[in-house]
BAMAR-236673 format. One record per residue (C-alpha): x, y, z. Coordinates in steps of 0.02 Angstrom, whole numbers, padded with zeros to 5 digits, always signed. Each point is the difference from the previous one (the first is absolute). Layout:
BEGIN
XYZ ...
This chain:
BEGIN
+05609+01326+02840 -00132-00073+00136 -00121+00134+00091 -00007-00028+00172 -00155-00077-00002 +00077-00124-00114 +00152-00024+00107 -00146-00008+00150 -00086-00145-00106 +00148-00109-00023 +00049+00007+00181 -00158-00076+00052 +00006-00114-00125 +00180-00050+00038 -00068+00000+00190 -00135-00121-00065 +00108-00127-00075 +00103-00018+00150 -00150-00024+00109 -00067-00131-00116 +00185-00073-00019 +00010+00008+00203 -00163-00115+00034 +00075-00136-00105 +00104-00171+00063 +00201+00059-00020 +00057+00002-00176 -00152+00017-00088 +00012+00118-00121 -00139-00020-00143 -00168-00057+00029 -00168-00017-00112 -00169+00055+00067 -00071-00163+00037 +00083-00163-00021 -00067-00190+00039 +00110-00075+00131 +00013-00210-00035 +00065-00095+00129 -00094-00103+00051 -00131-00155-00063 -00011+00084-00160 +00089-00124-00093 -00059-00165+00094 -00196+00046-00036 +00028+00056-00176 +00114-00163-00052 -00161-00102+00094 -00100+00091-00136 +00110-00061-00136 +00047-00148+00068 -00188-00048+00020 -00074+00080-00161 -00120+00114+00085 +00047+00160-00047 -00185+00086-00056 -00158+00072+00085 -00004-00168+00082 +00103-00071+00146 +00043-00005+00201 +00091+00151-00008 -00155+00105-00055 -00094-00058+00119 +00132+00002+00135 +00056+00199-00030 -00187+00042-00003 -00018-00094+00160 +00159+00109+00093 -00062+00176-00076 -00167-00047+00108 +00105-00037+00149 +00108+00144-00029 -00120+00129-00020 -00156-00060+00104 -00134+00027-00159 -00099-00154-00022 +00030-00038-00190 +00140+00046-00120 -00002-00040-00167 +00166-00008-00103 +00002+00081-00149 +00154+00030-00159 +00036+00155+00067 -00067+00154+00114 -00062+00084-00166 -00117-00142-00023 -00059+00008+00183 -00053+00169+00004 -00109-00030-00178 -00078-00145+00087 -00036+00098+00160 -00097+00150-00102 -00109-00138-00103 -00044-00090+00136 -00030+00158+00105 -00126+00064-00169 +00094+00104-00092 -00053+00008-00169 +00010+00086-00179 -00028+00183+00038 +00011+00003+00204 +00098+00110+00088 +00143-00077+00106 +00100+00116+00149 +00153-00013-00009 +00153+00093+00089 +00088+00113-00169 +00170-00054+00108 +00036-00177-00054 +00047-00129-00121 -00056+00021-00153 -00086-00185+00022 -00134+00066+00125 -00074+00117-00135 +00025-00122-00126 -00105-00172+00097 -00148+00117-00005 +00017+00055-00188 +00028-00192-00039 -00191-00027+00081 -00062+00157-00128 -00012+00127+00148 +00066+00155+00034 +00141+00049+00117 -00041+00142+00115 +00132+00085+00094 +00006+00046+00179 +00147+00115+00082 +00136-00099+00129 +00048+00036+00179 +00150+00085+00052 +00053-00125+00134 -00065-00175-00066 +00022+00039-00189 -00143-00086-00017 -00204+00032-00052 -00050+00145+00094 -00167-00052+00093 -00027+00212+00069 +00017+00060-00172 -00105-00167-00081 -00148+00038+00129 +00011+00204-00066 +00027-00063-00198 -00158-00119+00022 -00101+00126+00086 +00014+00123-00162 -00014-00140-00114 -00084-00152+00048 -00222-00007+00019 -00040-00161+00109 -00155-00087-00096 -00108-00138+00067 +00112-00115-00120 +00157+00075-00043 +00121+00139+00041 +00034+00117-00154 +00100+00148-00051 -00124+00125-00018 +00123+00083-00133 +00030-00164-00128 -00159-00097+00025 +00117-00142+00046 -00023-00117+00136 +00152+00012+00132 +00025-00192+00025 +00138-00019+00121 +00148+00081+00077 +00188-00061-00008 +00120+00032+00149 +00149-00032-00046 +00140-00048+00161 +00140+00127-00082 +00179-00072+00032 -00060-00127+00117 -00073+00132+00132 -00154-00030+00028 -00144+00135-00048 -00121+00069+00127 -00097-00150-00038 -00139+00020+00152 -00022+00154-00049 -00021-00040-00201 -00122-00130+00058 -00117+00109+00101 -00016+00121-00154 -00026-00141-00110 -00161-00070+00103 -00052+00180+00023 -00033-00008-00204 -00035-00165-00032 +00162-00049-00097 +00099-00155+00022 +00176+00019+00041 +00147-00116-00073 +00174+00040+00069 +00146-00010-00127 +00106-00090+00123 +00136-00048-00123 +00153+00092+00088 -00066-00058+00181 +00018-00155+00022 +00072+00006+00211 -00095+00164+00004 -00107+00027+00178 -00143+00107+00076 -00022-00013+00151 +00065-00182+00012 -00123-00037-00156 +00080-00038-00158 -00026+00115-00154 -00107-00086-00130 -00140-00060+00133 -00091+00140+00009 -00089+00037-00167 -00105-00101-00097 +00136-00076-00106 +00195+00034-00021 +00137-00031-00113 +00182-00058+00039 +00147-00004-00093 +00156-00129-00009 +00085+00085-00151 +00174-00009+00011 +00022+00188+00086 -00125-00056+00139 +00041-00066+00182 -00027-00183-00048 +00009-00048-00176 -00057-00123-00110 +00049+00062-00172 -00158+00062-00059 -00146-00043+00111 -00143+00107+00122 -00139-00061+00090 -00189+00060+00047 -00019+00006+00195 -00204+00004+00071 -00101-00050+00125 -00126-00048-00100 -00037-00169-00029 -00126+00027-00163 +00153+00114-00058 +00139-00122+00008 -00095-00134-00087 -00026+00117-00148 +00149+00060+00006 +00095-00184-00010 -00158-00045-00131 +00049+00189-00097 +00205-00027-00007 -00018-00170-00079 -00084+00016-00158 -00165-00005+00077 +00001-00193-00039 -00133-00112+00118 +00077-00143+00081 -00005-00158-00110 +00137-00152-00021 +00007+00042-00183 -00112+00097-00063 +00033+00185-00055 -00149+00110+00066 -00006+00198+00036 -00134+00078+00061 +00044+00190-00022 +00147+00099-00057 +00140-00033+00118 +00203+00023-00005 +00161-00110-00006 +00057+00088+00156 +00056-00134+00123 +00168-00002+00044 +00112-00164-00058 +00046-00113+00143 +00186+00010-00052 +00006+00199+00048 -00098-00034+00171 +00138-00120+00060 +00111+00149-00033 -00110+00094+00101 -00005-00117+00145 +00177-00007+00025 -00006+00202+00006 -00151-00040+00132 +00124-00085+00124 +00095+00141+00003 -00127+00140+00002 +00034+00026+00177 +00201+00059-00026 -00046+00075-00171 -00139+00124+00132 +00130+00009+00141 +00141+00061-00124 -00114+00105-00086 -00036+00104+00156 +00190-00005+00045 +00024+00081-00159 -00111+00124+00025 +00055+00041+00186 +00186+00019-00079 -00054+00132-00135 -00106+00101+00142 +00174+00015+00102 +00083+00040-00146 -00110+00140-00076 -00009+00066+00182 +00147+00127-00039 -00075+00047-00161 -00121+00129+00044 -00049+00045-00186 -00056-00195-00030 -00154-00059+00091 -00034-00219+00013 -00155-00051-00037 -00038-00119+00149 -00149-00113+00046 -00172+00093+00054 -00040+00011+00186 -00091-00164+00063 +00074-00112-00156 +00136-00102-00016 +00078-00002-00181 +00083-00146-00091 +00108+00156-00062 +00004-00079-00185 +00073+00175-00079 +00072+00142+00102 -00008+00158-00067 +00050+00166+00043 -00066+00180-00032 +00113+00159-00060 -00050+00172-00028 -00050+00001-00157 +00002-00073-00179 +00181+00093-00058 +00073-00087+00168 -00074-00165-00029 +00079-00003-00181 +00161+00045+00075 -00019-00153+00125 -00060-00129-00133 +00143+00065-00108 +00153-00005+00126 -00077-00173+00073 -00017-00075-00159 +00153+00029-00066 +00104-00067+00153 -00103-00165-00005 -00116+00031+00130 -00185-00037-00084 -00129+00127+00032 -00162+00052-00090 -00125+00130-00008 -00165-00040+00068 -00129-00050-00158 -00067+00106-00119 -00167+00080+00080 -00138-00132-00081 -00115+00184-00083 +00163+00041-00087 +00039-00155-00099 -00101+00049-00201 -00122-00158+00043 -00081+00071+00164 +00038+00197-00009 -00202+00019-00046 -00056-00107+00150 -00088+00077+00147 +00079+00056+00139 +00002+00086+00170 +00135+00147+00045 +00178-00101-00001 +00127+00147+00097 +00083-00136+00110 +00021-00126-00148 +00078+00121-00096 +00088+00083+00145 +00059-00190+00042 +00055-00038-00198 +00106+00152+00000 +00114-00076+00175 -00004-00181+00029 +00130-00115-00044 +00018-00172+00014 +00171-00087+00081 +00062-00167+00007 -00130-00112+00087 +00064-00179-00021 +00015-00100+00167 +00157-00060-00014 +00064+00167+00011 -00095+00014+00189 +00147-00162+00040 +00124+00043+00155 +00131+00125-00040 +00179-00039+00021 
């Protein structure tokens, strides 16, 4: 027999599958979290690919969707890349991360942030997560560095590992983006370079300036879950011209230029992205525009919707931003309610998902150093993720 809090639980889990249900176009019933939505040029660039034989690292398309994602964004290189993974490690070596650095990172993300820096033989170092951008927390970096980091004449180091603290990640969490201004500042106060993982954010604003343009170096992501996709596939975003060219030199096997002869000059990666998924990526580029637009419609509907749940909060986009909305996600009041939700949802076909595991409780990182994490952990315990894709933001009736 249920208690009432159970019977309490269910009803605001039945009252959050209706309000999902109720955002939808009429007759939807099931939905997955994220879905790609083809329609488009899709099929006329990838049969040119075939048709043509240029499906590798080399081609027009490459060139072409590298071309648009500087247009689109404003930064003044990007460098495709296999996939966002592959950005980020790319970003941290090129930024000087090395075999026993320390890297900040937010402990609230994909696990692929923590894992770029271990792939350059540094150390993750976690730092706690605003409430109301979900993303690095620049008040409680500032205070963290403060106890922990000694500025010397050529490095910044944790006084209590010996290691030198290399960079700091900001990661753009669901597509809002993170008090990036903010991050920056404390960044320059210590001498560290910032990269943003901009992989969710692609469409993502502050203050009219797009996210990914304001650290040293950022990552994007086109994996099938993202706004755009092309497949696999990322890309490195600077402003830095010296960057870029190492970067394009580092993602292709390091090899010089030559008509035929096989040279490397230093250890480099296979990390450029095959002409045959840019086209796919293009044709998602034309329609980035309705993809944002539905996006936000989306996320307008499920405000309304929620607005007669009181127990369920929306996470929205942070004051002065303007979010490509890539997941939405709500908060309940605590971890037994946010089972109940992910159960109930689930099972009615309505895809939902807990946020990630905190990064300092997965066995690989749990003895890394870190700063006090209450709001990640408050956060793990209530968000969930809803249905996202953009077709679902299409006209109702």
């Amino acid at each position: 027999m249920q208690s009432a809090v159970e019977k309490s639980r269910s009803a605001i889990s039945q009252a959050v599958v209706a309000a999902i249900r109720s955002a939808w176009p009429a007759g939807t019933e099931r939905a997955a979290l994220h879905e790609p939505w083809f329609g488009g040029n899709e099929w006329e660039y990838v049969k040119e690919c075939l048709d043509s034989g240029w499906v590798s690292s080399a081609g027009k398309y490459v060139d072409e969707f590298e071309r648009r994602l500087v247009e689109f964004t404003g930064a003044r290189h990007a460098i495709a890349t296999v996939n966002g993974t592959a950005a980020l490690h790319v970003c941290l070596q090129l930024a000087g991360a090395g075999r026993d650095d320390e890297v900040i990172v937010p402990a609230l993300t994909f696990v692929a942030t923590a894992n770029a820096v271990s792939y350059c033989g540094a150390v993750p170092h976690f730092v706690d997560s605003e409430r109301n951008t979900v993303g690095l927390d620049p008040r409680k970096l500032r205070e963290h560095l403060d106890a922990v980091a000694e500025c010397r004449a050529t490095a910044t180091v944790n006084r209590r590992t010996g290691r030198r603290i290399a960079a700091v990640v900001a990661m753009h969490t669901f597509g809002h983006p993170a008090d990036i201004v903010t991050l920056a500042e404390v960044c320059r106060e210590f001498g560290l370079p910032l990269i943003e993982d901009a992989a969710e954010s692609l469409g993502s604003y502050v203050a009219g300036r797009h996210t990914g343009t304001f650290g040293l170096l950022a990552a994007l992501s086109f994996n099938g879950n993202k706004v755009v996709t092309t497949g696999g596939g990322g890309a490195v975003l600077t402003n830095d011209d010296l960057l870029a060219r190492a970067a394009r030199h580092f993602t292709t096997t390091a090899r010089l230029p030559h008509q035929w002869s096989f040279v490397h000059d230093q250890i480099g990666y296979n990390y450029r992205l095959p002409n045959i998924n840019a086209a796919l990526g293009c044709a998602q580029l034309d329609r980035l525009p309705e993809f944002l637009e539905r996006k936000r419609s989306l996320a307008a509907r499920y405000k309304d919707a929620f607005a007669s749940v009181s127990e369920i909060e929306v996470i929205g986009e942070p004051p002065g931003t303007r979010s490509n909305y890539w997941l939405n996600n709500i908060l309940v009041a605590d971890a037994e309610q946010r089972d109940e939700v992910l159960r109930q949802t689930n099972e009615q076909g309505i895809m939902t998902r807990p946020v990630w595991t905190p990064m300092h409780r997965l066995p690989m990182y749990a003895a890394c150093p870190r700063g006090d994490l209450a709001t990640v952990e408050w956060l793990e315990q209530r968000l969930v993720s809803i249905p996202s894709s953009a077709f679902l933001g299409a006209a109702r009736g």
